[in-house]
N, C-alpha and C positions, 0 to 999 in steps of 0.2 A: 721583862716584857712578855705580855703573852701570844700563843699562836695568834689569837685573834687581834692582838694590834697587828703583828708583823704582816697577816693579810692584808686587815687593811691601809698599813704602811704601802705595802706592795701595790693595792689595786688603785691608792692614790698617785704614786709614782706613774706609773701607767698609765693611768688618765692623763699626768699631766703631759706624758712625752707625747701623746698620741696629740691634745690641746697644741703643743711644741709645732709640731710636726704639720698638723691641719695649718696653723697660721704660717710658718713658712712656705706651707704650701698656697696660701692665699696672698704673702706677700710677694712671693714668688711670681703668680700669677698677674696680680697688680703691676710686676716692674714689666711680664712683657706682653699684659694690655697699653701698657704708655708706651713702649717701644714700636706696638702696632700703631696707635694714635700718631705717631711720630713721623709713622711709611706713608700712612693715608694724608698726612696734613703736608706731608713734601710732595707726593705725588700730585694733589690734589692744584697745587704750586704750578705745577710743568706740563702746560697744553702735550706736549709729544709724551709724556707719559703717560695723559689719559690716553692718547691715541690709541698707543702700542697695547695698552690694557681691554681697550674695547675692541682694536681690531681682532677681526674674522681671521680665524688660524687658515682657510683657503682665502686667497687671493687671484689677482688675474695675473699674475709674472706669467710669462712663456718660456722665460728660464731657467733649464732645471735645475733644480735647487741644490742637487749634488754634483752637478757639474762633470761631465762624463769627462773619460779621459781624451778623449779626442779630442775635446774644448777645447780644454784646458792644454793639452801639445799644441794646438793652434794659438793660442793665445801666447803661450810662450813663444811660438817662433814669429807672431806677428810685433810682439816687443823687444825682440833684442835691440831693432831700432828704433826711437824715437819717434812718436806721433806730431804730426803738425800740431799747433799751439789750435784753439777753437775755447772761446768764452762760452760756458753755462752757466746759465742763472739759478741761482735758488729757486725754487718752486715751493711758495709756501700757503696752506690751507689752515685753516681753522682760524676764520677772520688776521690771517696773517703771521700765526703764531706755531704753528707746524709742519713742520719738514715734509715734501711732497716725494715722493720719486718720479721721474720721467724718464723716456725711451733715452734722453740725451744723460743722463746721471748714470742709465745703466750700461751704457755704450759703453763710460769712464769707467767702468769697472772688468768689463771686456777687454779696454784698453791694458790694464795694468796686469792681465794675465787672471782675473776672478778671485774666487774663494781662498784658491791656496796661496794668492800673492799677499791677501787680506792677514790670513794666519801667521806665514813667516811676519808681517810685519808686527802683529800685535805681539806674538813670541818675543820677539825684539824688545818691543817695548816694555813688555811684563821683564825680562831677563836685568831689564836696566833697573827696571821701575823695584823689583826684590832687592835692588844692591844698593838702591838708593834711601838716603838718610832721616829725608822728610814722606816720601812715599811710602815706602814700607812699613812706615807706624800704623797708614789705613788697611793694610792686608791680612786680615788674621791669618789666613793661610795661603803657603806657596803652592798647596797640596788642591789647591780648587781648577778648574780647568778655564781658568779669565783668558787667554786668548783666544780660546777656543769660541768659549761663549762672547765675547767682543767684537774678533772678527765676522763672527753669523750677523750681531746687532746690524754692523756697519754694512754689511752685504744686506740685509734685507731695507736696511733706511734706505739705500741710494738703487735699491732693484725691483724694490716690489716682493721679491723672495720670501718665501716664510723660514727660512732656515733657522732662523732665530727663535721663531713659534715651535719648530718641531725641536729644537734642543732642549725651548724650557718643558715641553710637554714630558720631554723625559728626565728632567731632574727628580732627585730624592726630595719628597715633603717635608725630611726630617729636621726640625730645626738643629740650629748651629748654635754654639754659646757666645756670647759677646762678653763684653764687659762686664761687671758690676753683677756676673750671674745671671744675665741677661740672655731670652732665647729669644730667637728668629727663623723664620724660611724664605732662603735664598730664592725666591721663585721671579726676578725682573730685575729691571734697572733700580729701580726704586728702592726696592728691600736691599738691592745690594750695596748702594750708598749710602742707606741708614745703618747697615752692618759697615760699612768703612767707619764710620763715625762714631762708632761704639766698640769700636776693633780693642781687645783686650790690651794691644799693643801701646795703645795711649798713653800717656798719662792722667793720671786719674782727672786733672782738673781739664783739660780738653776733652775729655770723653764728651759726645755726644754734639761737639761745638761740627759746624758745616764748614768746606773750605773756604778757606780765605785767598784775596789774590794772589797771596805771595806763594800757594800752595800750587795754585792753577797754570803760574805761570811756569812753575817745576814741570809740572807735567803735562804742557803742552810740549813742552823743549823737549819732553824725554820723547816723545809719542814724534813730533815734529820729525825729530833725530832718527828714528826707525823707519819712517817715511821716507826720509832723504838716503837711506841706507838701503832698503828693500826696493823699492818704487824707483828711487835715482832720478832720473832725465826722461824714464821711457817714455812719459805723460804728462808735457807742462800741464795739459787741460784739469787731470786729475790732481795734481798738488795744489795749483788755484784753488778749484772747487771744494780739493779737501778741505787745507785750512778755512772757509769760510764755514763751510759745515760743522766743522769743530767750532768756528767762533758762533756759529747758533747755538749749540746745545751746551756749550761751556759758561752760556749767560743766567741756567738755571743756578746755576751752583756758586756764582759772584758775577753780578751785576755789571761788574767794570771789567770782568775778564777780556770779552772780542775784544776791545781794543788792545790788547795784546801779542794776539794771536797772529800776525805778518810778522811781527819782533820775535814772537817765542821759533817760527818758524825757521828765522832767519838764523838764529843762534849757532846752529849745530855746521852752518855752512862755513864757518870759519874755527880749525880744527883744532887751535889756539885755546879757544872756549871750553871743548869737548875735553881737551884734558889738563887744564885748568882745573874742570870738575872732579875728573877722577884722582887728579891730585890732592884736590881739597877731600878727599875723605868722601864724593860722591855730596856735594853738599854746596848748593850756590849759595854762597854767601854775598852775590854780588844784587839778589833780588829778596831772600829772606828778608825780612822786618819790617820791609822798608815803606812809608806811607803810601798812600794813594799819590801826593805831591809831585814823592821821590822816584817812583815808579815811573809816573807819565815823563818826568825829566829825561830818561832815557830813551823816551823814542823819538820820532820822527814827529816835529809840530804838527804837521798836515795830517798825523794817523792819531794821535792824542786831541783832535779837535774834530776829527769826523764821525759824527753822531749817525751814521745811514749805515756804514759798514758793517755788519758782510749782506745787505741787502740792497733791490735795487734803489734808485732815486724816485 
């Protein structure tokens, strides 16, 4: 073979790795402009996501949003006891379909001692939620700061607060790998649920599938459970209005979830349940599979036939 084939053996080699390389670089690209197509077409789904996306990073809260020490020692010492019971309503905008905050939602959250009671509780939650058998499949990583960035969410839904806005302003752009080679940036609710759903952790043939009830009703009971844990007794008002809050925003993600949501609450109150679970391997077995049917057999007639809840009449 002469020099001159062996050049141009070479320079055709080279072309093609570089050809190689361009189209992985393009298929690459393809899988996570459909990953994007994916954020937008869920988002696009969930009136409180457009909200949260279009709201103005300054608000009118009078509350500061780091919460001085002072507060928050007052807040602790105003709930070692018990608040009297007082019903609030959802307050909802966007012809109906978005979470409002009011003076009385943000009181509930004064009630419970603020931000830092919000934190310990979602800590709680994530602590269980890593241990747990179906949850942890959505989390690519333990290494991300979820209760961090949860509890701001939850304190700015029911305060007005921008803490939520000033956390995501400072996250990293960098995207994250998912699945399938797949990249994304963690920057909201929205991308963060599409990166659950594509969590490397999957199985291949679930990738990219959205939760089902059986999933929802895991982890309301895990989250439920950190509420009844952190929170306790100090705040009938707040445990009401919580789980109704959760049964709003839990109807993005399955349809049929609120109706669950008094039952998932209920679970963790009898302690039978709770370690049953951790018996079983962290893994209920008593709500996994089970149909729509089987599901609703387990609760209460009156709450599997009431079409209005968690709103008013």
């Amino acid at each position: 073979m002469t020099p001159q084939n062996n050049r141009a053996m070479a320079k055709s080699a080279t072309a093609q790795g570089r050809a190689a390389a361009i189209a992985s670089s393009i298929t690459a690209a393809s899988r996570d402009a459909s990953l994007l197509d994916h954020e937008k077409e869920f988002r696009a789904s969930d009136d409180d996501a457009l909200f949260e996306q279009n709201l103005n990073s300054s608000n009118n809260s009078e509350e500061d949003p780091n919460l001085s020490a002072d507060v928050t020692a007052k807040s602790t010492t105003m709930n070692e006891l018990a608040t009297p019971y007082h019903y609030v309503p959802l307050e909802m905008g966007g012809n109906g379909r978005t979470h409002k905050s009011t003076v009385a939602s943000t009181a509930l959250i004064q009630e419970i001692g603020g931000l830092p009671t919000l934190e310990r509780m979602t800590t709680h939650f994530y602590n269980n939620a890593f241990l747990d058998s179906t949850l942890d499949n959505f989390i690519r990583s333990h290494g991300d700061p979820h209760a961090k960035r949860f509890s701001r969410w939850i304190h700015q839904k029911l305060t007005g607060s921008s803490v939520w806005d000033e956390e995501r302003a400072s996250r990293s752009a960098r995207p994250v790998t998912v699945a399938s080679g797949h990249t994304i940036v963690v920057h909201d609710r929205s991308s963060a649920h599409v990166a659950a759903w594509h969590s490397p952790k999957r199985p291949d043939h679930e990738v990219g599938r959205h939760f089902k009830l059986d999933e929802c009703r895991v982890w309301m009971r895990l989250h439920f459970w950190a509420m009844r844990v952190i929170v306790g007794d100090s705040s009938p008002s707040f445990t009401d209005y919580y789980i109704r809050f959760i049964g709003h925003f839990i109807s993005v993600y399955e349809g049929t979830a609120p109706t669950f949501a008094r039952d998932s609450a209920r679970w963790s109150a009898d302690q039978k349940n709770t370690q049953e679970y951790i018996d079983n391997g962290r893994t209920m077995n008593d709500v996994l599979g089970l149909s729509l049917g089987q599901a609703l057999s387990q609760i209460p007639q009156d709450e599997a036939d009431d079409t209005c809840w968690p709103y008013e009449m």
